[in-house]
C-alpha positions as CSV (number, residue, x, y, z in Angstrom):
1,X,120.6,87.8,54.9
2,X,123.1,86.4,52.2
3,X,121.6,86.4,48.5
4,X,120.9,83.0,47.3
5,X,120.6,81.5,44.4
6,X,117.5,80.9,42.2
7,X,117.1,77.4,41.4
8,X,114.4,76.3,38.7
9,X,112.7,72.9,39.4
10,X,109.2,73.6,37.2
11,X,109.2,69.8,36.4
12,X,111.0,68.3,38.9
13,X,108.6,69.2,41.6
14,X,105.6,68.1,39.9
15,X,106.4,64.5,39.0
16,X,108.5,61.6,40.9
17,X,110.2,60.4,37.6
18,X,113.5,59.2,38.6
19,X,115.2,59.5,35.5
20,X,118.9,61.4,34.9
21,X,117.4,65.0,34.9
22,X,114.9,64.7,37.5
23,X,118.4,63.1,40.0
24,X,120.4,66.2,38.9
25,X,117.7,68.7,39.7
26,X,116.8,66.9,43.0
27,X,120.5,66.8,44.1
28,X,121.3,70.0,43.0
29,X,118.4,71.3,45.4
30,X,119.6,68.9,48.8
31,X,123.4,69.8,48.2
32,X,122.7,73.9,47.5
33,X,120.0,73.9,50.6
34,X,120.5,77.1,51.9
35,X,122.3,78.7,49.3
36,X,119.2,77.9,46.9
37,X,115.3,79.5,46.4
38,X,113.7,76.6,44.7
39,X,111.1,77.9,41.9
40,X,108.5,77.0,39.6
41,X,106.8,78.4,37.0
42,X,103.1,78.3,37.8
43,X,100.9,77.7,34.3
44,X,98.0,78.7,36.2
45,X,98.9,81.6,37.6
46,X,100.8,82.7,34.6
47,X,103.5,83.7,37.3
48,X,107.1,82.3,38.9
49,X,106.8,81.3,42.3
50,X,108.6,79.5,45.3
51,X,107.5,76.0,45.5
52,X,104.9,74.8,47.5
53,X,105.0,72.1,50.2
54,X,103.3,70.0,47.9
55,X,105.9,70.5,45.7
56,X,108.6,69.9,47.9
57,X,107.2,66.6,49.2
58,X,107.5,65.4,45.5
59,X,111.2,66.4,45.5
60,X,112.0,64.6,48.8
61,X,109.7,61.6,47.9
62,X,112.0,57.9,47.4
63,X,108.6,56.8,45.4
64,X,109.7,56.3,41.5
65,X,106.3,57.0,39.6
66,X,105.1,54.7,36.7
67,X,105.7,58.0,34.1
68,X,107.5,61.2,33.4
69,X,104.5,64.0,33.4
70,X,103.8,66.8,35.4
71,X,100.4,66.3,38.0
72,X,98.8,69.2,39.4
73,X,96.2,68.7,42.1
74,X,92.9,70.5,41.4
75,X,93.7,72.8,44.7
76,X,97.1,73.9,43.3
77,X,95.4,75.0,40.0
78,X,92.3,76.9,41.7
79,X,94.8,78.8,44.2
80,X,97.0,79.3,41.2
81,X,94.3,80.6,38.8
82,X,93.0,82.9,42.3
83,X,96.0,84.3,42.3
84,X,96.1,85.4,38.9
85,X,92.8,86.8,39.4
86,X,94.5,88.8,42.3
87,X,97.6,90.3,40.3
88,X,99.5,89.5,43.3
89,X,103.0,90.9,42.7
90,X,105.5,88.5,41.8
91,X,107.4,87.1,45.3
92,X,111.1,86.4,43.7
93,X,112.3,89.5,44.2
94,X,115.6,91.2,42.9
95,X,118.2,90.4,45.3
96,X,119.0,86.8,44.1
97,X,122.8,85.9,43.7
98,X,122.4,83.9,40.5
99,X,120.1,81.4,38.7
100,X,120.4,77.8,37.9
101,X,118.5,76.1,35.2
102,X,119.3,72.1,35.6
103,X,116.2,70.8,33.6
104,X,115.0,70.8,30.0
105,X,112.5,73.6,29.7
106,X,109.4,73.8,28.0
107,X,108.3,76.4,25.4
108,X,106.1,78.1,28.2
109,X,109.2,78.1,30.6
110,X,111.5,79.3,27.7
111,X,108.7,82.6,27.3
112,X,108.7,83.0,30.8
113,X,112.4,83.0,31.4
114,X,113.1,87.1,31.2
115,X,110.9,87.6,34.2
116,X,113.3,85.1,36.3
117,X,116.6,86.3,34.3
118,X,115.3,89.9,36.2
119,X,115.0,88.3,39.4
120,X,118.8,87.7,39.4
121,X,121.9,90.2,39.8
122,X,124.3,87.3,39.3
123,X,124.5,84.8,36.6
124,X,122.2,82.3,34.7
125,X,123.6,79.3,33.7
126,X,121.4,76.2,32.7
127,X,123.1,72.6,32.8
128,X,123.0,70.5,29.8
129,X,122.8,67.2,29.3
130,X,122.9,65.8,25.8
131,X,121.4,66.9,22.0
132,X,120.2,63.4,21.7
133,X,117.0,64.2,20.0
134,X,119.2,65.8,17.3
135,X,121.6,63.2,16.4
136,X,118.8,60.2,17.0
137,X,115.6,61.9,15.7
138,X,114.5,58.7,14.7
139,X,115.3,57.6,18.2
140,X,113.7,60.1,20.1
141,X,110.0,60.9,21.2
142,X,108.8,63.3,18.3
143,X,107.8,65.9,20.8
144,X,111.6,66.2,21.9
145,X,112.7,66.4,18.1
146,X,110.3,69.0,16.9
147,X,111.3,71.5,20.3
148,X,114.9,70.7,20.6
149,X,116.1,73.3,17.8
150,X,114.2,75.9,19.9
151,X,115.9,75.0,22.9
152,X,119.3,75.0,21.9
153,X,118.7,78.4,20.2
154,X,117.6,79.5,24.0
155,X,120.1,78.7,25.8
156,X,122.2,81.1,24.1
157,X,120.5,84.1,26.2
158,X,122.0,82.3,29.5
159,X,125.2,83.5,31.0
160,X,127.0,80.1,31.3
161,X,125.9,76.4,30.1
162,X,127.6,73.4,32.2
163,X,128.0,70.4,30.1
164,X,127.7,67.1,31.8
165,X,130.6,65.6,29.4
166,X,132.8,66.6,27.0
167,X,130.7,64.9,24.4
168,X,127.6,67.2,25.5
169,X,130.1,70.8,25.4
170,X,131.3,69.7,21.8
171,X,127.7,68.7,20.3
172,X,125.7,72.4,22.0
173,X,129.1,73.9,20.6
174,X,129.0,72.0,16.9
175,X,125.2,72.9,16.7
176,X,125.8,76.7,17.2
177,X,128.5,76.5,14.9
178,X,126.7,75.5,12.6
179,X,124.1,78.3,13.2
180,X,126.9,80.4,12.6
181,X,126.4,82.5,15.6
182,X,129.3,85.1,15.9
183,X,128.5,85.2,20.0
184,X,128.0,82.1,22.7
185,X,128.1,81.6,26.5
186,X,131.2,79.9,27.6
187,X,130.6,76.5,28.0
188,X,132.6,73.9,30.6
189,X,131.9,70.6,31.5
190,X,131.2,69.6,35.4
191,X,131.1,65.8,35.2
192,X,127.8,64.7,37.0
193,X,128.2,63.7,41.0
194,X,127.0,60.1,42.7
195,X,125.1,59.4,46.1
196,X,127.3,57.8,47.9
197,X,127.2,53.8,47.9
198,X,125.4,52.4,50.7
199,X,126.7,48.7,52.2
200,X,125.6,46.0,49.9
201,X,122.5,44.4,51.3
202,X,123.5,40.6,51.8
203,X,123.2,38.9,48.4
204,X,121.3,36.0,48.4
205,X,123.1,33.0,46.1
206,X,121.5,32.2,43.0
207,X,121.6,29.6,40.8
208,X,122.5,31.1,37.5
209,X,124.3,34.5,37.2
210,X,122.4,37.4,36.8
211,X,123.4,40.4,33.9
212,X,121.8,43.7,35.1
213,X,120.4,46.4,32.8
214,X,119.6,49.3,35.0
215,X,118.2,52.6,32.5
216,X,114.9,53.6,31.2
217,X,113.3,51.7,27.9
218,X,113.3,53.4,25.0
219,X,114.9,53.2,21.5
220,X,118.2,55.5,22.0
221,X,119.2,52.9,24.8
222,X,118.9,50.0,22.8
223,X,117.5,47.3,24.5
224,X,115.9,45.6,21.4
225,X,119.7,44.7,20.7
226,X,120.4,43.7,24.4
227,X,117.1,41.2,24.2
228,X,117.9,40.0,20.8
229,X,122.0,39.6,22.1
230,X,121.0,37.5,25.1
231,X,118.5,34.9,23.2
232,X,121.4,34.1,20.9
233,X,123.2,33.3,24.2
234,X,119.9,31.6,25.6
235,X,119.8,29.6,22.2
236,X,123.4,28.6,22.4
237,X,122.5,26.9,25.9
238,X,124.0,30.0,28.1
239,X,122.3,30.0,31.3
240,X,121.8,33.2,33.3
241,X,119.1,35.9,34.5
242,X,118.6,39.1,32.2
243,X,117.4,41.9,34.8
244,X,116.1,45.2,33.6
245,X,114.8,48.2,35.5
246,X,113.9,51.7,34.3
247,X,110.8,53.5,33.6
248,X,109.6,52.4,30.0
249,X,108.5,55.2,27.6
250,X,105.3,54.3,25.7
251,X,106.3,55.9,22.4
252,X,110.1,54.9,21.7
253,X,110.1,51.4,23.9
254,X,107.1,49.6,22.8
255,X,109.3,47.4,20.6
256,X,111.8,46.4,23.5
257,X,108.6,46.0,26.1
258,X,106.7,43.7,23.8
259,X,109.9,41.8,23.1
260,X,110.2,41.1,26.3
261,X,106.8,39.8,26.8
262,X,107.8,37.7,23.9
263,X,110.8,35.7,25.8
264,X,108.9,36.1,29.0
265,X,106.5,33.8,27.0
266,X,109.0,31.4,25.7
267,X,110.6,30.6,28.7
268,X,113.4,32.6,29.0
269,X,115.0,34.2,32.5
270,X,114.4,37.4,31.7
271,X,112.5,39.9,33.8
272,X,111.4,43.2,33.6
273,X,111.0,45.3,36.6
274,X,110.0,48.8,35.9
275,X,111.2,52.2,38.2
276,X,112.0,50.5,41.3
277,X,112.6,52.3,44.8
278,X,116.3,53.0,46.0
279,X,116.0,49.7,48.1
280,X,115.2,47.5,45.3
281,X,118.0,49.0,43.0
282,X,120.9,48.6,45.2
283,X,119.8,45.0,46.3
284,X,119.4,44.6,41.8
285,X,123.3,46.4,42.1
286,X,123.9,43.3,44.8
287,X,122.8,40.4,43.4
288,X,124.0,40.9,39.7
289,X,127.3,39.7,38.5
290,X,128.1,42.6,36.6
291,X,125.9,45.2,34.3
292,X,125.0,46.0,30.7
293,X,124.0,49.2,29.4
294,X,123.7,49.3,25.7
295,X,122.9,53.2,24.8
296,X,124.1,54.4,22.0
297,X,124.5,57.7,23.0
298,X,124.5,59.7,26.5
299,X,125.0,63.0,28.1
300,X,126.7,61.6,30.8
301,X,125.6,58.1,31.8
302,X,124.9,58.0,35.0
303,X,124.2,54.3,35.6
304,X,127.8,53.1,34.2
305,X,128.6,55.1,36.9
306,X,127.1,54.0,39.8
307,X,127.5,50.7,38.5
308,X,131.5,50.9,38.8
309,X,130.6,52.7,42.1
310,X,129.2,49.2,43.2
311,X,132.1,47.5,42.1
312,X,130.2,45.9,39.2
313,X,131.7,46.2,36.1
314,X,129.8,47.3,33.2
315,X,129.5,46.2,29.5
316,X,128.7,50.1,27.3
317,X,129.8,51.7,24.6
318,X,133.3,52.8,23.9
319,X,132.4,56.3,22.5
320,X,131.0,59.6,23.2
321,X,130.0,60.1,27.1
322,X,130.3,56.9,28.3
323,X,134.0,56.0,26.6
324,X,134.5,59.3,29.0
325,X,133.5,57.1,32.0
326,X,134.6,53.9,30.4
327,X,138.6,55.2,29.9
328,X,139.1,55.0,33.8
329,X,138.5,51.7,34.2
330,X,136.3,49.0,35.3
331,X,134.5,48.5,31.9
332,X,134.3,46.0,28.9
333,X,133.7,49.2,26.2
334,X,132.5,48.0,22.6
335,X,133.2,49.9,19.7
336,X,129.6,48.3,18.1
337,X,126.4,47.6,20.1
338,X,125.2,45.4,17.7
339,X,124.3,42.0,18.4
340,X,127.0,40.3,17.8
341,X,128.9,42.3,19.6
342,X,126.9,42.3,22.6
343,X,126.6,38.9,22.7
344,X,130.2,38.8,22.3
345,X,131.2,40.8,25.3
346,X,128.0,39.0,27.6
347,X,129.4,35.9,26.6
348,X,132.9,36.8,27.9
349,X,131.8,37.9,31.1
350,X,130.3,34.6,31.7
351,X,132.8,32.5,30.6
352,X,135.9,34.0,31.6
353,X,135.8,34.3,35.6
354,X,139.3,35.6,34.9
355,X,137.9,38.5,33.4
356,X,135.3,39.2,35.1
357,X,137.7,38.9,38.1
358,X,139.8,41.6,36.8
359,X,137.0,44.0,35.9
360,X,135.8,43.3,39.1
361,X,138.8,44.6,40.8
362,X,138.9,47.7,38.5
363,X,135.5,48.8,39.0
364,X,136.1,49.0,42.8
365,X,139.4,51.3,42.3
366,X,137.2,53.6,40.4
367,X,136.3,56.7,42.6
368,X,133.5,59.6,41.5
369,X,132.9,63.0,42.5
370,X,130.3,63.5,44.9
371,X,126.7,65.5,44.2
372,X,128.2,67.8,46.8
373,X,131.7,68.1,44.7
374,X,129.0,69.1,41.9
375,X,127.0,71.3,43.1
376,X,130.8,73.0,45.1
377,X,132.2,73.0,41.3
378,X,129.0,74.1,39.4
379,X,128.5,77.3,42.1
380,X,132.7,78.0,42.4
381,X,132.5,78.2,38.2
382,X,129.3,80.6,38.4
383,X,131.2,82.6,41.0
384,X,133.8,83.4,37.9
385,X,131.4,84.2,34.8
């Protein structure tokens, strides 16, 4: 039997998040199938493990889940805490071709990562996605901020790191600079993959045009600005829909959430979804004239891309990750995402059918790598180290 790969999914498989990292992980596991061992680190049994079908039904599950944390069933803790009791030998084995780390581990995972760097003969390499909760601190959930430094320290003990953008490669590169450490990994960047684009459920006309905002609420992505952007528009007698979807997080979003309640309130065609299914997005994707995704800063930015994918175009920034995606084609790139300058750019959008028209066209001559042109790039690169 061929020697597979390890493939760590200690979060993953324990919530039904949908957000970037959770997508990554969960492709990288369908596209590597065979190839891949997928693992967890078991808290209760102090041990690594494979997963569970419990686990696994989590992975394949379309269900997006109202937050982001880990749940354990009580059985899954007893049998873990049993086995501890047992000392049962660990069941990883030594014969594994490599290691792939695609999520952002906790502490506990970080201590726990020599027994699974033994496990391999080949190399570990961990993917990463952005340093965010450094360069926005203010920005960013204070648990993030205060383990971050920690986890970019670790991840000089892997083998490789895969950067999603170039943006990522050269912020994990200007941090350990800065450490002044004499010795790093090498570091390359593997653009993220897309699913492909199903046929666009028929839209259904509407009355007004609808701007969609697809991305989960919290402060980095800027919504606040977005809101505050399209009641200047509202004000000024504009008429269109505002559509957002994404899971909201508590902490960083609470301004953006409540000012939504506050237009909801006053009238305004706004409406706030939440995590919606893979049904619901693409008919969102179908029935909007064209997106808006106001982050000011990204790893990769996976919704501008599927976005163009659809042939909608999108309204993002013009720098770091998502002037990457936005130099191709198919976007109206801002230098500011104030909101002046997203009203600006909405306004255009709406009031120039010419424009819109020839966005339009560029968006759908855009083309994107598959997850399986990922996951064939990510395990050709490993193959090298």
């Amino acid at each position: 039997m061929a020697a597979t790969l390890l493939l760590d999914l200690t979060h993953t498989s324990h919530t039904r998040a949908r957000t970037g990292i959770q997508r990554v992980a969960r492709a990288l596991r369908r596209e590597l199938a065979e190839g891949a061992t997928a693992v967890c680190f078991d808290p209760f049994e102090g041990a690594w493990r494979p997963l569970e079908g419990w686990e696994e039904g989590n992975l394949d599950s379309g269900d997006p889940a109202p937050g982001r944390g880990e749940k354990w069933p009580l059985g899954a803790r007893l049998r873990g805490r049993l086995r501890r009791w047992g000392r049962r030998p660990s069941l990883l084995g030594q014969a594994h071709a490599g290691l792939v780390v695609p999520e952002i581990f906790s502490p506990s995972v970080a201590a726990a990562l020599p027994e699974l760097f033994a496990a391999s003969s080949g190399p570990k390499v961990a993917v990463f996605h952005d340093a965010i909760a450094l360069q926005f601190p203010e920005l960013s959930p204070r648990s993030a901020v205060t383990r971050f430094p920690s986890y970019l320290r670790q991840l000089l003990a892997f083998d490789g790191i895969a950067a999603n953008s170039e943006s990522s490669r050269d912020a994990l590169l200007g941090y350990w600079s800065w450490l002044g450490t004499a010795r790093t990994p090498p570091v390359t960047v593997i653009p993220l993959g897309l699913d492909p684009a199903p046929p666009s459920p028929a839209a259904h006309p509407s009355p007004l045009p609808t701007v969609l905002c697809v991305g989960s609420i919290e402060g980095r992505k800027n919504h606040a600005a977005l809101l505050d952007a399209c009641e200047v528009l509202w004000a000024r007698g504009l008429r269109f829909n505002l559509k957002l979807v994404g899971l909201a997080n508590a902490e960083t979003g609470a301004a953006a959430l409540e000012r939504i309640r506050r237009l909801e309130a006053a009238g305004r065609t706004v409406a706030y979804e939440g995590p919606v299914g893979d049904e619901a997005l693409e008919s969102a994707y179908a029935q909007c004239s064209f997106t808006v995704y106001p982050s000011l800063a990204e790893g990769f930015g996976l919704p501008v891309a599927e976005s163009l994918a659809r042939g909608r175009p999108c309204i993002c920034s013009s720098q770091g990750a998502l002037g990457e995606i936005a130099r191709g084609g198919g976007c109206f790139a801002v230098g500011g995402l104030g909101v002046p300058e997203l009203a600006s750019a909405i306004s255009r959008l709406l009031e120039s059918p010419a424009d819109l028209s020839a966005l339009t066209a560029a968006a759908r001559g855009r083309r994107f790598a598959s997850w399986s042109d990922y996951a064939r790039q990510l395990a050709g690169w490993m193959a090298k180290l």
